[in-house]
N, CA and C atoms as a LAMMPS dump frame, in Angstrom:
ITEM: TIMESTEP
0
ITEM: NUMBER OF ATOMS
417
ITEM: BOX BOUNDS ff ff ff
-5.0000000000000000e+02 5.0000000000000000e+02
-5.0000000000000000e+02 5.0000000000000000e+02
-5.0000000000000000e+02 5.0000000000000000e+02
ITEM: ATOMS id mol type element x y z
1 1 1 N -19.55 -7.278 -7.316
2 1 2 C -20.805 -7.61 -6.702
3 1 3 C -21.802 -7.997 -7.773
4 2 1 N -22.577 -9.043 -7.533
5 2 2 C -23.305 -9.135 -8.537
6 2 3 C -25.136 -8.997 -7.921
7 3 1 N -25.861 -8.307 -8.932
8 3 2 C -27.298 -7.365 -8.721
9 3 3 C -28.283 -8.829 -8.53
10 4 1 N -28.151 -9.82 -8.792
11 4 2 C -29.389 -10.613 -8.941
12 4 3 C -29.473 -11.138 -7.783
13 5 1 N -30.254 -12.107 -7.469
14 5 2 C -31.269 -12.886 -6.011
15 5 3 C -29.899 -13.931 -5.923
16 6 1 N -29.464 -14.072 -4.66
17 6 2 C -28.977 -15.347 -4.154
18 6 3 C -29.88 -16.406 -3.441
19 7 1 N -29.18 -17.299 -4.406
20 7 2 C -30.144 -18.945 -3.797
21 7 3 C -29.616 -18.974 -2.312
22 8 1 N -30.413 -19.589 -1.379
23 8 2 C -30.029 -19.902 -0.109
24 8 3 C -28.602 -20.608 0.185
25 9 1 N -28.039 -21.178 -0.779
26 9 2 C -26.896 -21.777 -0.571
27 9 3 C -25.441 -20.752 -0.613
28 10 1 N -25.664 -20.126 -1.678
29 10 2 C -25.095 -18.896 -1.553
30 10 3 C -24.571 -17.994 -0.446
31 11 1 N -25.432 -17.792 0.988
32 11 2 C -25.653 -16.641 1.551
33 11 3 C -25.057 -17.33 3.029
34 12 1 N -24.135 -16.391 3.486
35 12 2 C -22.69 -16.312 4.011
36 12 3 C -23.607 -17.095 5.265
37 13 1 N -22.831 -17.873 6.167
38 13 2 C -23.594 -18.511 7.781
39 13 3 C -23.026 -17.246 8.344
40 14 1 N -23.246 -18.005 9.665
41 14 2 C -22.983 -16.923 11.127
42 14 3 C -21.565 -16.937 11.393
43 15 1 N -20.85 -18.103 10.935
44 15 2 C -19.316 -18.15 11.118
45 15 3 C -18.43 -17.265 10.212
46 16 1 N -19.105 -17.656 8.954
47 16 2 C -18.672 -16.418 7.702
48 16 3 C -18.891 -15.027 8.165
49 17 1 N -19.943 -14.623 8.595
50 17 2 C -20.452 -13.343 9.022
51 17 3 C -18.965 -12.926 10.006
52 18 1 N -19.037 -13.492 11.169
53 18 2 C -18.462 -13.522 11.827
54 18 3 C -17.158 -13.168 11.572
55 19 1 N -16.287 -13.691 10.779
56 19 2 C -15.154 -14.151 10.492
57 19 3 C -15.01 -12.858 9.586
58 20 1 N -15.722 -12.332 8.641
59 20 2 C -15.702 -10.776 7.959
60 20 3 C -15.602 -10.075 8.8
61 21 1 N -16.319 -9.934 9.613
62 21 2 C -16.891 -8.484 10.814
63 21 3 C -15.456 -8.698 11.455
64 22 1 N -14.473 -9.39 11.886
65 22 2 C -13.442 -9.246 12.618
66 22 3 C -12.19 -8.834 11.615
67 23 1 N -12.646 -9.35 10.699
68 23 2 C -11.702 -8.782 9.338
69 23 3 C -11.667 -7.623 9.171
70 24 1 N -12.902 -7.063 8.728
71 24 2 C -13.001 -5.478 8.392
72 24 3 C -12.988 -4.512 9.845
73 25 1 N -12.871 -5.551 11.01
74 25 2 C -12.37 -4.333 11.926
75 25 3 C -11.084 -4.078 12.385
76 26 1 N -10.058 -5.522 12.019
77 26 2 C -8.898 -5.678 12.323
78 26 3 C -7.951 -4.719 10.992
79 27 1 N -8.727 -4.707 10.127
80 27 2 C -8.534 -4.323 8.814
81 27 3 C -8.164 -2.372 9.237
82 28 1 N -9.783 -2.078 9.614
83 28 2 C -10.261 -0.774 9.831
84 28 3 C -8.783 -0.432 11.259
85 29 1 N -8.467 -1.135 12.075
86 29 2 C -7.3 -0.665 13.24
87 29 3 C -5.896 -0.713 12.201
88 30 1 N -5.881 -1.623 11.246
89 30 2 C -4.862 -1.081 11.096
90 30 3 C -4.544 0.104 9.675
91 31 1 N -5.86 0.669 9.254
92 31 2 C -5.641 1.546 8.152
93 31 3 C -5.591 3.033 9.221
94 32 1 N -5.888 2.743 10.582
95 32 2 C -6.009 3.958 11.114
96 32 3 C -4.81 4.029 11.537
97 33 1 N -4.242 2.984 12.183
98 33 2 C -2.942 3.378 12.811
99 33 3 C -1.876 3.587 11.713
100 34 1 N -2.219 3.02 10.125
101 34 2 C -1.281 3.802 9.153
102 34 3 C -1.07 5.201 8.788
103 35 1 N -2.552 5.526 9.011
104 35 2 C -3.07 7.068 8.625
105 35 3 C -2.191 8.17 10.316
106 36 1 N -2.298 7.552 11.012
107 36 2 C -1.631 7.851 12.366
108 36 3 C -0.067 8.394 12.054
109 37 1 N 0.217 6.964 11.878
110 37 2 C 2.096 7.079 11.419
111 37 3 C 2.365 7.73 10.74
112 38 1 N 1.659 8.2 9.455
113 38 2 C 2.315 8.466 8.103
114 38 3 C 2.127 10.121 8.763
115 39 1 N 0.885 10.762 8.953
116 39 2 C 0.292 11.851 9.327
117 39 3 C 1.571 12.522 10.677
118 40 1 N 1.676 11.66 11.538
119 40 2 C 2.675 11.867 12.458
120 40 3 C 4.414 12.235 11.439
121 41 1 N 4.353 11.466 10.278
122 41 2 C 5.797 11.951 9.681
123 41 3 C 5.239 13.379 9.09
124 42 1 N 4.317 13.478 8.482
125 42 2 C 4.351 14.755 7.695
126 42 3 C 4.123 14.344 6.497
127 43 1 N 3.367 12.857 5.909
128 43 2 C 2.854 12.604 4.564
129 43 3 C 1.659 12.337 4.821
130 44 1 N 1.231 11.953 3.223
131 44 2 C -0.611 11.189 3.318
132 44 3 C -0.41 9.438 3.254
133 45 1 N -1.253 8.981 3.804
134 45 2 C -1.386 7.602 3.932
135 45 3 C -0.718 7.064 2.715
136 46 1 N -1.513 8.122 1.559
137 46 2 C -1.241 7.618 -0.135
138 46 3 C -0.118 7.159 -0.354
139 47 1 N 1.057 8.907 0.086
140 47 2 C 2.372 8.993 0.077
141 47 3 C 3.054 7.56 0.46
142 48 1 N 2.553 7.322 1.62
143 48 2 C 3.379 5.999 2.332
144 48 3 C 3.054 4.674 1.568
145 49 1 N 1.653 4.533 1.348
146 49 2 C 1.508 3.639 0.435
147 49 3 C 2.277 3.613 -0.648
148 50 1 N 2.671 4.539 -1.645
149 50 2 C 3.214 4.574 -2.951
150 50 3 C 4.778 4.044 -2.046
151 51 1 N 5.038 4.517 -0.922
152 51 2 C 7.085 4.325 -0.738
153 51 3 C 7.138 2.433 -0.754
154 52 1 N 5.79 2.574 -0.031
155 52 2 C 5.435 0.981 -0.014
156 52 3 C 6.146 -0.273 -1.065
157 53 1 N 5.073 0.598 -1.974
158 53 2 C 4.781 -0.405 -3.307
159 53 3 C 6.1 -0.377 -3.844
160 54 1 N 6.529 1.236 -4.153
161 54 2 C 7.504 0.922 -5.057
162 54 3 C 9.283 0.518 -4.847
163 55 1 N 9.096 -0.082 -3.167
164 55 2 C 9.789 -0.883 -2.417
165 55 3 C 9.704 -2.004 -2.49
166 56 1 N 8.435 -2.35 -2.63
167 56 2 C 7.319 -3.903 -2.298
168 56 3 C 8.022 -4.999 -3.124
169 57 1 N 7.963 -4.401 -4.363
170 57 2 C 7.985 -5.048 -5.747
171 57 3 C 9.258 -6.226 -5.703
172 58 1 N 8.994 -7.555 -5.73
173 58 2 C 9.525 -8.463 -5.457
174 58 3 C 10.926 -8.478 -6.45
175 59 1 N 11.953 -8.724 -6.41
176 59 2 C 13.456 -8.832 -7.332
177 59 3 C 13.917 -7.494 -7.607
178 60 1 N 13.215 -6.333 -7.573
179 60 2 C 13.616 -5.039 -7.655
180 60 3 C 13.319 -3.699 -6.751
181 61 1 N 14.108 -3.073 -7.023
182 61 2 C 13.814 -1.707 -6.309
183 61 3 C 12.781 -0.316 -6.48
184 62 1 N 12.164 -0.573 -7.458
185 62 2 C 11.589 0.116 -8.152
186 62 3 C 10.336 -0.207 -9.018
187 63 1 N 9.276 0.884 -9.362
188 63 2 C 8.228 0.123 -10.232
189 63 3 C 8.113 1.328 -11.305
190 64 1 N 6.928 1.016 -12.226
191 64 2 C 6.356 1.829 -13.039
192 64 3 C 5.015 2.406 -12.351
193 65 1 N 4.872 3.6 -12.898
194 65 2 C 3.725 4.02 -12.895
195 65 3 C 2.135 3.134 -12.547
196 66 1 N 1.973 2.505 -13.914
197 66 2 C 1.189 1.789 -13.942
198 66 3 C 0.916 0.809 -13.043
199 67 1 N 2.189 0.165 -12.693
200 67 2 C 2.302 -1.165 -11.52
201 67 3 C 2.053 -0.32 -10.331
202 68 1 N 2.547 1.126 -10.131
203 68 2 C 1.861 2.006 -9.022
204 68 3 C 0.395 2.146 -8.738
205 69 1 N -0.328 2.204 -10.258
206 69 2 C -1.507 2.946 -10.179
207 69 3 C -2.423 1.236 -9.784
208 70 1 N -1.99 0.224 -10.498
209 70 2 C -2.877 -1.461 -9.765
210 70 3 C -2.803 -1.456 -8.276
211 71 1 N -1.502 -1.103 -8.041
212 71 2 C -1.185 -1.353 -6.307
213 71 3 C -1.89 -0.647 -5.665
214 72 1 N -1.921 0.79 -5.845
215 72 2 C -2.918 1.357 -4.917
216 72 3 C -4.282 1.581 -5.92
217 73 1 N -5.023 0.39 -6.706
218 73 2 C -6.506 0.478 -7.175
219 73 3 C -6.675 2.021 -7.643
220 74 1 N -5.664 2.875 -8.321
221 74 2 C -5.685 4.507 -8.546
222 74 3 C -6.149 4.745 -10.384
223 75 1 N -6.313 5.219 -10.765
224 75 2 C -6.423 5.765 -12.387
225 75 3 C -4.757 5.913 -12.437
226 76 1 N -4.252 5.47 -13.257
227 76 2 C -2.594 6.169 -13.734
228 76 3 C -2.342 7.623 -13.837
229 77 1 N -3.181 8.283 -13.85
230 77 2 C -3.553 9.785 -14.019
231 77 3 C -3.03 10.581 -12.603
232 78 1 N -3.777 10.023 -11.874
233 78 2 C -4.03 10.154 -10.366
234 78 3 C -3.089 9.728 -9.752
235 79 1 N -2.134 8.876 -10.028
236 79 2 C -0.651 7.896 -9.669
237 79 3 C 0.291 8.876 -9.95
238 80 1 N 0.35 9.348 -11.328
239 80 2 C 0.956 10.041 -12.049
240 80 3 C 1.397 11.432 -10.914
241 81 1 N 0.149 12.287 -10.834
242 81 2 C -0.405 12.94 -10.194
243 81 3 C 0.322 12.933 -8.744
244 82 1 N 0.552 11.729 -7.929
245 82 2 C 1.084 11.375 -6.8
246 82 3 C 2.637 11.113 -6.619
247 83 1 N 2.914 10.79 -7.68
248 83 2 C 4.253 10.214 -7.872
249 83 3 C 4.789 12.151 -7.705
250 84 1 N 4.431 12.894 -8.791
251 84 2 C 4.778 14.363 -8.68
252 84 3 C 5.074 15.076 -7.228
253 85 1 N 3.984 14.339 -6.62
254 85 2 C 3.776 15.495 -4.943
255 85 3 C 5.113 14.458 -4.379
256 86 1 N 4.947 13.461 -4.715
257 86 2 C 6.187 12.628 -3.87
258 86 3 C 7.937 13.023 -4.114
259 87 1 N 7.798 13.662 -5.754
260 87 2 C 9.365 13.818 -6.133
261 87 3 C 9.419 15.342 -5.743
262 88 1 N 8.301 15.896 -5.712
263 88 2 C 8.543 17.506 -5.066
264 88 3 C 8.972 17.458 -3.724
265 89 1 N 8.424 16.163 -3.175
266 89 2 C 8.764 15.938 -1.561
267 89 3 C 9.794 15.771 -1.426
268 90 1 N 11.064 15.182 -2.27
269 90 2 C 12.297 14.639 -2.516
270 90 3 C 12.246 12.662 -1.9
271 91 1 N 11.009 12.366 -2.199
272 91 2 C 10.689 11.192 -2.131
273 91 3 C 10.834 10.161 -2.812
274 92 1 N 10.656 10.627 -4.042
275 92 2 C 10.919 9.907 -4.918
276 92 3 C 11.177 10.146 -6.256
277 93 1 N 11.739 9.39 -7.205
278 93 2 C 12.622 10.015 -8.557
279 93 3 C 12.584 8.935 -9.555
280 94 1 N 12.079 9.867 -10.617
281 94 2 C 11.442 9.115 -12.35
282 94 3 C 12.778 8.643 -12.495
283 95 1 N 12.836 8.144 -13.362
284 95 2 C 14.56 7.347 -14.69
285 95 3 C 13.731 6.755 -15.53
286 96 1 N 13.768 7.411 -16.87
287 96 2 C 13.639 6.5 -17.87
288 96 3 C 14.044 4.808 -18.162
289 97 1 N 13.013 4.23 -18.211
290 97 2 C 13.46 2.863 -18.662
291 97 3 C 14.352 2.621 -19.836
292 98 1 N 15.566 1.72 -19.399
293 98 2 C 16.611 1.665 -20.408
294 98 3 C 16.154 0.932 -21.312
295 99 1 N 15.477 -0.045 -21.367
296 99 2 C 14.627 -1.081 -22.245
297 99 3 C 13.563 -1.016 -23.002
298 100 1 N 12.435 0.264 -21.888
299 100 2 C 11.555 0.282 -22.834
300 100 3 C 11.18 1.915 -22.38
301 101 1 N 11.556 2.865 -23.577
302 101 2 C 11.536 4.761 -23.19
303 101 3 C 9.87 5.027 -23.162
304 102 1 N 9.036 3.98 -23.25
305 102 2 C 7.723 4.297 -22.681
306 102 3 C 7.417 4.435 -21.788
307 103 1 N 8.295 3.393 -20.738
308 103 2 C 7.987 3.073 -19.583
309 103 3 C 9.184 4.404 -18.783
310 104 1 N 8.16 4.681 -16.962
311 104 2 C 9.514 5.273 -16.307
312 104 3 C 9.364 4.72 -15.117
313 105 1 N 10.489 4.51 -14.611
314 105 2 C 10.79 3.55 -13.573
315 105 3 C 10.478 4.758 -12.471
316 106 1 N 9.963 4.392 -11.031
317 106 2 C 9.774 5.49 -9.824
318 106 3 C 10.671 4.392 -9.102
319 107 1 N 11.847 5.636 -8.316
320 107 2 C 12.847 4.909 -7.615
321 107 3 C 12.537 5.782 -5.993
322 108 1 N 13.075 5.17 -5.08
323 108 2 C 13.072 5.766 -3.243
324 108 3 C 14.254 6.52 -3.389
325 109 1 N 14.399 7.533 -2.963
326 109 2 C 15.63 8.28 -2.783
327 109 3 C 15.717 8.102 -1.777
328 110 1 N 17.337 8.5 -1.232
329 110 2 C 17.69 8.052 0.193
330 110 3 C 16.448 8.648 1.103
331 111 1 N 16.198 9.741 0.983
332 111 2 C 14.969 10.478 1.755
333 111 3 C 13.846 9.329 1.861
334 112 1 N 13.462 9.347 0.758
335 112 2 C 12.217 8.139 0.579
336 112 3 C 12.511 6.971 1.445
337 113 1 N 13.27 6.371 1.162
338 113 2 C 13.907 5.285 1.245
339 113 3 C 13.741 5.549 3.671
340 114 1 N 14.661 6.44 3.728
341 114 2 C 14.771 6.64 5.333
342 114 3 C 13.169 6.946 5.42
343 115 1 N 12.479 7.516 5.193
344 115 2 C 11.129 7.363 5.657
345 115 3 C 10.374 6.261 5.326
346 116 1 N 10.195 5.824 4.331
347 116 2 C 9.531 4.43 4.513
348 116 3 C 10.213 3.481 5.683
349 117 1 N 11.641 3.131 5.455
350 117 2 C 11.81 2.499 6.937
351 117 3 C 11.621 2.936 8.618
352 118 1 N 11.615 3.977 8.247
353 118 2 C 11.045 4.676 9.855
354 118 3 C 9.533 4.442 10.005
355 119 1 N 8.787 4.437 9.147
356 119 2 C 7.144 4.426 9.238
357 119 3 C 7.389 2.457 9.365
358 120 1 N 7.772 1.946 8.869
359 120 2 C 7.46 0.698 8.363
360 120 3 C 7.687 0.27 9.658
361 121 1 N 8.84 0.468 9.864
362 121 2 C 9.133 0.069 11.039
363 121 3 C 7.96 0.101 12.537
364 122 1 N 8.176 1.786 12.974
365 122 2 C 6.717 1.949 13.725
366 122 3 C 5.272 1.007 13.204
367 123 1 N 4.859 0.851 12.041
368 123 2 C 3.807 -0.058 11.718
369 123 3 C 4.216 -1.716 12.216
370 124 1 N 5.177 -2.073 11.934
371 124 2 C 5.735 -3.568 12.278
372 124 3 C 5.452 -3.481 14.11
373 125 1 N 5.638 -2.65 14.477
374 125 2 C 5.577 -2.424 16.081
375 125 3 C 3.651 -2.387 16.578
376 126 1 N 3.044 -2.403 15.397
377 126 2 C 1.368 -2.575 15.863
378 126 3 C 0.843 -3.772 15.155
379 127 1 N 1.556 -4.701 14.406
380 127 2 C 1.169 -5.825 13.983
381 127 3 C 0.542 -6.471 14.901
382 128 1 N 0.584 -6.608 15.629
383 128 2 C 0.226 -7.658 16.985
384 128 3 C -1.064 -8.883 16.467
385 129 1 N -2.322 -7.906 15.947
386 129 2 C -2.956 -9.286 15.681
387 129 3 C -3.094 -9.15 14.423
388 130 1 N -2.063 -9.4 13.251
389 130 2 C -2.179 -9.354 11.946
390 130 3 C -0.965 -10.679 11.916
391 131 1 N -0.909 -11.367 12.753
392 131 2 C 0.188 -12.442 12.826
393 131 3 C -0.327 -13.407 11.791
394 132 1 N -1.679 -13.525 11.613
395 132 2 C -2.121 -14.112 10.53
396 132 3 C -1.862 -13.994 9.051
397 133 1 N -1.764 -12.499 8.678
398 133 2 C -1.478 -12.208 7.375
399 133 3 C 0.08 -12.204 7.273
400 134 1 N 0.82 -11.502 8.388
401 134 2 C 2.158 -11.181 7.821
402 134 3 C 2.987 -12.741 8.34
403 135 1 N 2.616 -13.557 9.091
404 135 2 C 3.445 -14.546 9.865
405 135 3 C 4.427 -14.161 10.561
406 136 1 N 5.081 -14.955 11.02
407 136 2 C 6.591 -15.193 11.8
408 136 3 C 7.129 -13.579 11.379
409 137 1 N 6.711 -13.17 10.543
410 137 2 C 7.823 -11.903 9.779
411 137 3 C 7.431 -10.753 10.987
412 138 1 N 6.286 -11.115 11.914
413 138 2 C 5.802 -9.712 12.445
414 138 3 C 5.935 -9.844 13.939
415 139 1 N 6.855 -10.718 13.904
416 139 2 C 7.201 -11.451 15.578
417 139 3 C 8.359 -10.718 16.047
């Protein structure tokens, strides 16, 4: 956000307005009905988010920490922190990177793995007007 005066040209019309306000409410239905699902399994939104991501990750199965802590906008600390409550959960499981022993890879265990597709699934079943973001994929 930036603190100084916007010139009139700047400052959003009624269609822009518009077009946000249906965003952040279509937005707001579906962070609730995530918080719904996940809460209904017996995790935190977070939890499901993290099975998410470290599913998400395009060519592989797995991420780092760090690529955890961008995905969900977290401190690495706080990721760190999450990743723990998740492998106590039997959710999910560190492996040292073979390439680089700085890095540790967070993998889905079958557990993980069967709950993210059970939630994902139920979520794919409330897409209805997010046909815009996800496409054809949510049909």
């Amino acid at each position: 956000m930036s603190s100084g005066t916007q010139s009139g040209n700047d400052l959003p019309g009624k269609q822009e307005l518009e077009a946000m306000s249906v965003f952040r409410y279509e937005l707001r239905k579906f962070l609730r009905v995530s918080e719904e699902i996940a809460n209904a399994a017996g995790i935190t939104t977070l939890q499901y988010q993290l099975l998410l991501h470290v599913r998400g990750f395009a060519g592989r199965r797995w991420a780092t920490v760090g690529e955890l802590a961008e995905r969900l906008q977290a401190a690495p600390n706080g990721t760190a922190a999450l990743v723990s409550r998740c492998e106590s959960a039997g959710l999910v499981t560190r492996k040292a990177d073979a390439s680089d022993r700085r890095q540790v890879q967070v993998h889905l265990t079958p557990k993980g793995e069967r709950c993210l597709l059970k939630l994902a699934a139920e979520h794919k079943a409330h897409y209805g007007s997010f046909g815009w973001v996800f496409g054809d994929t949510a049909k």
